[in-house]
N, C-alpha and C positions, 0 to 999 in steps of 0.2 A: 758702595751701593750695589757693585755687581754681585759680592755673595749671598746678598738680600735677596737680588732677581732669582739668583740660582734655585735657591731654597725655596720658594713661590711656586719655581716649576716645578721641580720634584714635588713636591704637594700637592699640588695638582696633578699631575701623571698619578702620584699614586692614588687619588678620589678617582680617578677616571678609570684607573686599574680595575679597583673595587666597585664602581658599578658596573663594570662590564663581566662582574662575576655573578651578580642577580639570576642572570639569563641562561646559566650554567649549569642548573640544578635539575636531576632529572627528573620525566613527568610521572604521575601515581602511578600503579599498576590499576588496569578496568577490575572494578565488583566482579563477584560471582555472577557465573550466566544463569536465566534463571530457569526454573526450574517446574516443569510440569505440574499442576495439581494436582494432589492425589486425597482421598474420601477417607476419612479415619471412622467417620462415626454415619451411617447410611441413614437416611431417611427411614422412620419405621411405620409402619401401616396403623389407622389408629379406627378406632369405635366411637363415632360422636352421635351425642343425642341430638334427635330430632329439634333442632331452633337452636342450636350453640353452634360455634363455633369451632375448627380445629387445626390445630396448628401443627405442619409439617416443619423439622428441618435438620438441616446438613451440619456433619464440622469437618474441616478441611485441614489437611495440616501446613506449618507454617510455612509460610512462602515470603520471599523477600519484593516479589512482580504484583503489583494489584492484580485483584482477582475480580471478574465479573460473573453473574449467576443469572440465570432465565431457566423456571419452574415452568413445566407443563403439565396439560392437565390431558390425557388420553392422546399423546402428542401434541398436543397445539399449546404453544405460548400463549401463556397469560401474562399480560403486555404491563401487569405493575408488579409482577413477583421479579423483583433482582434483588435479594440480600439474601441469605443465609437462610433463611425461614418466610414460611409462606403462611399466612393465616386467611382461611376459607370463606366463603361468607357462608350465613346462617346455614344449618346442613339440612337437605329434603330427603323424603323417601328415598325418591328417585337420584340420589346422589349414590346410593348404594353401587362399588362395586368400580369405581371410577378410581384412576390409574393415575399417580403423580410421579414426576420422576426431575431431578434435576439438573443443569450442565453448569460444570463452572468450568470458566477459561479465565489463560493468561497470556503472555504473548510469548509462551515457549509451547502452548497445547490446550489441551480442553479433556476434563473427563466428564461423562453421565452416572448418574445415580444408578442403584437397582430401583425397582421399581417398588414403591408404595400404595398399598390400597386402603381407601376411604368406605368402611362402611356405619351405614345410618342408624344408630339405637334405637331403645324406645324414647317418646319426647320426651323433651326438659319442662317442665312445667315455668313461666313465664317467668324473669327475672322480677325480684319483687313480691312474690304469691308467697305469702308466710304459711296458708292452707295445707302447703304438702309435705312437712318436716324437715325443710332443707334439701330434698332430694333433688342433686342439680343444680344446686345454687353455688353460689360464687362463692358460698362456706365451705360444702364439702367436695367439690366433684375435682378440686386437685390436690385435697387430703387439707388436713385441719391438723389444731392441737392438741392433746392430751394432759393441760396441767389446769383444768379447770375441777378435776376431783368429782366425789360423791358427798355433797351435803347431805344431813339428815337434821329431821328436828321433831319433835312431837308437840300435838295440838292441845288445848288452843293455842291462833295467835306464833302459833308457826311460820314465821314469815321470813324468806329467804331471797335473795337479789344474787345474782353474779351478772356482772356486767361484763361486754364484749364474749361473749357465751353463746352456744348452743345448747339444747339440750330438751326430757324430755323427761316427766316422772315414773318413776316405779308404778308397775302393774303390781300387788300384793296379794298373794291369796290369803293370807291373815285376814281373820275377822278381830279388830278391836276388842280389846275388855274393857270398857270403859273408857273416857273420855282421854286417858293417860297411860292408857296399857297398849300405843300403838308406834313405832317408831316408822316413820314415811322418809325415802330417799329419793334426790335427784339426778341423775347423768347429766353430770353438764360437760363441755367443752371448750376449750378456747378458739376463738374465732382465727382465721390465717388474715394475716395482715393486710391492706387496704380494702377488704370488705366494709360495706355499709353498716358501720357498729350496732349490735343487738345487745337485749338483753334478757337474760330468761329467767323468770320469778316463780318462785315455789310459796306455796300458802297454803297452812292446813289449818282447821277452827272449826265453830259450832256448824254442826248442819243447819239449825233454826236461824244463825245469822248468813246465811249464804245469799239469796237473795241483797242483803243490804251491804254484805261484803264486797261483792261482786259490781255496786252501783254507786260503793264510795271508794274504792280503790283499798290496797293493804300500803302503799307507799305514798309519802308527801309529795307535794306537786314539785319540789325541790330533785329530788330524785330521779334516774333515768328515763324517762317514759312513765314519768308520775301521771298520777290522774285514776279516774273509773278505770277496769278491768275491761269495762264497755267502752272504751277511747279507741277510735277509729287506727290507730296503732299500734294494736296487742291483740293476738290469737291463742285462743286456751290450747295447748294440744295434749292434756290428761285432766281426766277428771275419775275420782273414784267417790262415790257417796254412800256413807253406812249411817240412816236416818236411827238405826236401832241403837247404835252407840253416842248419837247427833255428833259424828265426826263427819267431815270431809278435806279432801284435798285435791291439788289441780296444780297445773303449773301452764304459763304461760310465753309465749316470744314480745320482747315488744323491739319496735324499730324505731330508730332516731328519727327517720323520715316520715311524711304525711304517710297514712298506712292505707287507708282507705276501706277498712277492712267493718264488716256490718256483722254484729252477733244476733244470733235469735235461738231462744232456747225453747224446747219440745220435749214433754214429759207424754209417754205414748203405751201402750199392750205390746209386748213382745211379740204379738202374733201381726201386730201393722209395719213391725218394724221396715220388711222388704219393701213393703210399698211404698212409703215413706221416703228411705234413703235414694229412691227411685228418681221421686218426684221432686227433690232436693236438687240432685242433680241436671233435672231437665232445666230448670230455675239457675242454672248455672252458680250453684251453693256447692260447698263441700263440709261435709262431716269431720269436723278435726278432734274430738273428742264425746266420749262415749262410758254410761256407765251403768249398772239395776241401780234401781231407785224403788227397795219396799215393793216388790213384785212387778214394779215398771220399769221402762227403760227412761232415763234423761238423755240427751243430746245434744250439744250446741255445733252451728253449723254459722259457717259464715258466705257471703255473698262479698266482690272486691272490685273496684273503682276501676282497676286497671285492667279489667278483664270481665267482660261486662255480656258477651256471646257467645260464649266456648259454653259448648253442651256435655256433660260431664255423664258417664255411665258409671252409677253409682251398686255395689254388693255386699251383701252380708254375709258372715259367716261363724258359724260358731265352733268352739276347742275345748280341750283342757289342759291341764298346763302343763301336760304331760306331752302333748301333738301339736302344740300348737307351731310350733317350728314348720312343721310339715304342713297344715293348713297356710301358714303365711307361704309359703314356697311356692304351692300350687297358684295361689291369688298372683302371685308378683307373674308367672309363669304365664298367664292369661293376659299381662301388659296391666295390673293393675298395681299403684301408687298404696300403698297401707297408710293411711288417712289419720283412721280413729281405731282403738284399741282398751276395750276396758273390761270388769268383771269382777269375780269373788271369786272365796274357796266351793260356794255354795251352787251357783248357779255356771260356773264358767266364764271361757272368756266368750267376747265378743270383737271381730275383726272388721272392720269397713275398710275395701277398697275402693278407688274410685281412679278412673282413668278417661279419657278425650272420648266423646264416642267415638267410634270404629278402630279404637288404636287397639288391637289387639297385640303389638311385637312385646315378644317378652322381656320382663324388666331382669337385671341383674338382683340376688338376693344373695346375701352371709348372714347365717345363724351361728350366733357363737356361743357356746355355752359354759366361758365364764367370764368374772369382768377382765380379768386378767390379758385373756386373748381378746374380748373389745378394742381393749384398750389401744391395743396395736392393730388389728388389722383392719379394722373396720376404720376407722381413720383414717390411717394411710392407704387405705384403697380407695378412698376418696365416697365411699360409701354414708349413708346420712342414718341414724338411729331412728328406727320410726317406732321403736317399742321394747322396753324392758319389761320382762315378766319375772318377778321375785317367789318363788313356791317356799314359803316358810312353815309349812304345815309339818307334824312329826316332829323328829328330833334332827333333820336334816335342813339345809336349805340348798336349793338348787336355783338357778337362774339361765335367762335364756337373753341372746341381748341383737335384734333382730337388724341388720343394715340393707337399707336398699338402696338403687343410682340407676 
């Protein structure tokens, strides 16, 4: 029995050996000390319209210590900006010129930004307002897409849809030969992603059914924004009418959402016209499309649900489609919105601006003169198309394709 015992004990000595080696192993080495932040990417100074918002921010490089950040605004902390980026509230006049800058620390240091300045554009026209071509909207003012193409179709019974689209028709100085001697094009666009889906429809047909066109719809109720043309959720914003050929054609926006939007149409003398777009405007209307009508002017103008006091300083102006780049130039440069835009080979164009009264700050304008260069820059500049003018006259065609923001 004793070498039983023995055997026990060494067995034991030896478990006892080996936990006493558990405790033997040496400790980690500490992490990296950490390490000061430093700015890779500065805050950059931004131009926001009047009633938007704008968004300042930082990128920092990587750090292994949490980082904390506090934005100010002309030195004084603004007491909810700690993250990476700071978003303003709605921007004023009187915001113009005002200094942000920001500090980020960690517990090895702290650096400051260079400083950024906030100045106020001309206004955004209200989110929602289908009236003013997108300019400002949450379609174009941080660039849009480019693969929604140039549909064409010839009348009658011309009927075109692209859906989740912007877009707005060709100006033509073609005069029709007859009811099938005219081919009519769209500029549409694809809309940027989480926008309030639209969709913009193009419809060309008899002049003598326009009236009944326009009050039974070109699309099934089944359809995007089906219904009348007159459905508080669709705004025309081209209309061109040639009673001599009994063609016409128009294109219009519609919104998924309740639109709230009211059409009234006005066949007028060229010589009333100024007065007219005047008194539209007081009436808190805009003119979104414009065309001769047989030695008249027609017009349709809308009045909108969601904006129901704003007093609107409404202009006219007339071109050829040679200048007209430079007439829209000067209008935009007066703080005025290009609304409505129509005409012929015969009589010219005709331009409606319309802007906020007293807003005179000048608008940004791109005139491009082919689609080509449209197609790029004016989209990615976050700029909105308020008019294509197509000059197909001669043996040449030239084109003008106007963006404004």
């Amino acid at each position: 029995m004793r070498p039983q015992l023995l055997i026990l004990s060494t067995l034991g000595l030896a478990l006892l050996t080996g936990c006493g080696d558990i405790g033997s192993y040496p400790a980690q080495p500490p992490g990296p000390a950490p390490v000061a932040p430093s700015i890779v990417t500065q805050p950059a100074s931004l131009t926001v319209p009047i009633d938007l918002e704008g968004i300042f921010s930082v990128k920092v490089a990587g750090n292994s210590s949490p980082l904390t950040y506090q934005w100010f605004r002309n030195g004084i902390a603004i007491s909810t900006a700690n993250s990476g980026s700071y978003t303003t509230p709605t921007v004023a006049a009187t915001d113009t010129g005002a200094v942000f800058t920001v500090t980020i620390s960690d517990s090895a240091g702290s650096v400051t930004s260079q400083p950024a300045t906030l100045t106020a554009g001309a206004r955004a026209p209200k989110n929602g307002d289908l009236r003013f071509q997108q300019v400002d909207s949450e379609n174009t003012v941080n660039g849009y897409g480019t693969g929604a193409g140039t549909p064409d179709d010839t009348p009658p019974g011309g009927d075109l849809l692209v859906l989740n689209a912007i877009g707005v028709g060709f100006l033509s100085s073609f005069e029709c030969n007859g009811l099938f001697g005219c081919t009519i094009f769209l500029d549409a666009f694809t809309q940027p992603k989480g926008a309030v889906p639209l969709a913009i429809s193009f419809n060309a047909g008899q002049y003598s059914s326009l009236q009944s066109d326009l009050s039974q719809g070109f699309w099934p109720s089944t359809s995007f924004g089906g219904g009348p043309v007159t459905a508080p959720n669709n705004v025309i914003n081209h209309l061109q009418l040639d009673p001599a050929d009994n063609v016409f054609d128009l294109t219009y926006v519609q919104t998924s959402q309740t639109g709230g939007f009211d059409l009234a149409q006005h066949t007028i003398n060229p010589a009333s016209l100024a007065a007219a777009a005047q008194q539209e405007g007081l009436l808190h209307r805009v003119i979104t499309a414009i065309s001769y009508n047989a030695g008249q002017i027609t017009y349709f103008s809308y009045g909108w649900t969601g904006d129901t006091t704003t007093v609107y300083e409404t202009t006219t102006a007339t071109a050829t489609f040679a200048n007209v780049g430079t007439v829209a130039t000067t209008l935009a440069a007066q703080g005025y919105i290009l609304t409505a835009m129509g005409g012929d080979a015969t009589d010219g164009v005709i331009i409606v601006g319309t802007r906020v009264q007293g807003d005179t700050m000048p608008r940004p304008i791109l005139i491009e003169p082919s689609f080509s260069a449209a197609d790029g820059d004016i989209p990615t500049g976050g700029y909105a198309i308020v008019g294509v003018v197509n000059n197909l006259q001669g043996s040449s065609t030239t084109g003008v394709w106007i963006g404004q923001r």
